[in-house]
C-alpha positions as a Markdown table, in Angstrom:
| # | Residue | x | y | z |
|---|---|---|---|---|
| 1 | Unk | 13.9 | -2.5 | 23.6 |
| 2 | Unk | 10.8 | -3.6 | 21.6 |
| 3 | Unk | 9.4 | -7.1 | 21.8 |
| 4 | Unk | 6.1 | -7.9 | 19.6 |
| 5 | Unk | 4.2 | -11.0 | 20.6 |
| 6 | Unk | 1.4 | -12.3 | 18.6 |
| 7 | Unk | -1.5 | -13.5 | 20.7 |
| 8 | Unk | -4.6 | -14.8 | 19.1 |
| 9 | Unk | -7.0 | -15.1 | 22.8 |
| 10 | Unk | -7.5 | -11.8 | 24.4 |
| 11 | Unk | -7.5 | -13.4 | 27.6 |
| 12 | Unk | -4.2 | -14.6 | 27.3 |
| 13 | Unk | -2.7 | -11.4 | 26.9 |
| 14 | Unk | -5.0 | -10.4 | 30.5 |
| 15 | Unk | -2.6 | -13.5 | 32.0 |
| 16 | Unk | 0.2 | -12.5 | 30.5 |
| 17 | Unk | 0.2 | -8.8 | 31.4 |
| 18 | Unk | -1.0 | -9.5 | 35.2 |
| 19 | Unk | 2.2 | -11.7 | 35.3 |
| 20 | Unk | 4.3 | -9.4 | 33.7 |
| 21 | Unk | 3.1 | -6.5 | 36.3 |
| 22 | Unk | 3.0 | -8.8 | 39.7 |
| 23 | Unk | 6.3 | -9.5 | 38.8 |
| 24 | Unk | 7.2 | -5.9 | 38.4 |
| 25 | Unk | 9.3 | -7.2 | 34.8 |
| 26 | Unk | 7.3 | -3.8 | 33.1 |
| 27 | Unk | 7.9 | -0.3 | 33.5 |
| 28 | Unk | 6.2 | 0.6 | 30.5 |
| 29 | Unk | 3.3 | -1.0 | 28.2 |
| 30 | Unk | 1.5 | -0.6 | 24.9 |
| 31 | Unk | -0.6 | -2.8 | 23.6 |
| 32 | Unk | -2.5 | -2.7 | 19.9 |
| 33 | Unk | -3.9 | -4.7 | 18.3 |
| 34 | Unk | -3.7 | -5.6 | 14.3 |
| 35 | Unk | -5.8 | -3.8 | 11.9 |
| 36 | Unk | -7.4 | -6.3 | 9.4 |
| 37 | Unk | -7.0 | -4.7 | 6.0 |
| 38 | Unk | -8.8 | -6.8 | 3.4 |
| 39 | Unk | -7.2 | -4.4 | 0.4 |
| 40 | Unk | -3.4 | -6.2 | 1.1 |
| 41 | Unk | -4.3 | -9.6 | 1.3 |
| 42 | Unk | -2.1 | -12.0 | -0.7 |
| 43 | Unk | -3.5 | -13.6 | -3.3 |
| 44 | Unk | -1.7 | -17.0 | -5.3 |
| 45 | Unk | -1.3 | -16.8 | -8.8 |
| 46 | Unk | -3.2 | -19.0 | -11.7 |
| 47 | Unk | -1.1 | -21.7 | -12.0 |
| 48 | Unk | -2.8 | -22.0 | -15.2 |
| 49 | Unk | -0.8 | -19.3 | -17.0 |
| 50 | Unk | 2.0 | -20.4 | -19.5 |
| 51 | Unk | 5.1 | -17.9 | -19.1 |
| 52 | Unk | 6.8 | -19.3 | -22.3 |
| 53 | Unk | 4.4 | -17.2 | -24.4 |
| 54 | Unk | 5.9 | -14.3 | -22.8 |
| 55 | Unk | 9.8 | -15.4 | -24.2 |
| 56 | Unk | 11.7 | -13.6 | -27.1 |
| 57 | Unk | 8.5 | -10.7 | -27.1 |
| 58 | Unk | 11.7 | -8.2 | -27.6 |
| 59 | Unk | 13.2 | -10.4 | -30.2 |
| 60 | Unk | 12.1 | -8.0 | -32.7 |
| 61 | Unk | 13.1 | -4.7 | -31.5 |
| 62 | Unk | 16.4 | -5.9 | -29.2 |
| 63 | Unk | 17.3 | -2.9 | -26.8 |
| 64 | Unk | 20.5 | -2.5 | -24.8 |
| 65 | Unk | 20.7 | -1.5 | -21.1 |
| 66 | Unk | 21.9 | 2.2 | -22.1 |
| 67 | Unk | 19.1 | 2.8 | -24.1 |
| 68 | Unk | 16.2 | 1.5 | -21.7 |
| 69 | Unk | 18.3 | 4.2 | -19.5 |
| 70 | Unk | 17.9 | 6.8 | -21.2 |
| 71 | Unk | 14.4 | 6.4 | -22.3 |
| 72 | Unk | 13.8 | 6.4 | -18.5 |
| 73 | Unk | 15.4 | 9.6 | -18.0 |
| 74 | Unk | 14.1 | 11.4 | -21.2 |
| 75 | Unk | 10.7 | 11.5 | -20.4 |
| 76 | Unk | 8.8 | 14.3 | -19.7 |
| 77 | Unk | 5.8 | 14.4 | -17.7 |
């Protein structure tokens, strides 16, 4: 079994690992800890942007499902 606690005070992990072990509930511990990674944070979008310009842009050239399809699998790299 795996069971993933998120603990933000490194000495609460200490108290929570010496309880764990004095009351012999352990046989086997790993502990890491997260890796900030700045490159995936999440960002919010501009609010600001207006979708409805993006509407009907395939009005013009219509294309069924079948064609897109084979379009897909037609390339060639």
């Amino acid at each position: 079994m795996k069971v993933i606690l998120e603990i933000e005070k490194p000495d609460e992990v200490e108290k929570l690992m010496r309880w764990l072990h004095k009351n012999r509930l352990l046989s086997q511990v790993k502990v890491e800890t997260a890796v900030s990674d700045d490159s995936a944070a999440i960002v919010r979008g501009d609010k600001r942007i207006d979708p409805q310009a993006l509407f009907g842009i395939w009005k013009d050239n219509p294309r069924t499902l079948e064609e897109i399809r084979k379009a897909a699998w037609d390339r060639n790299p």
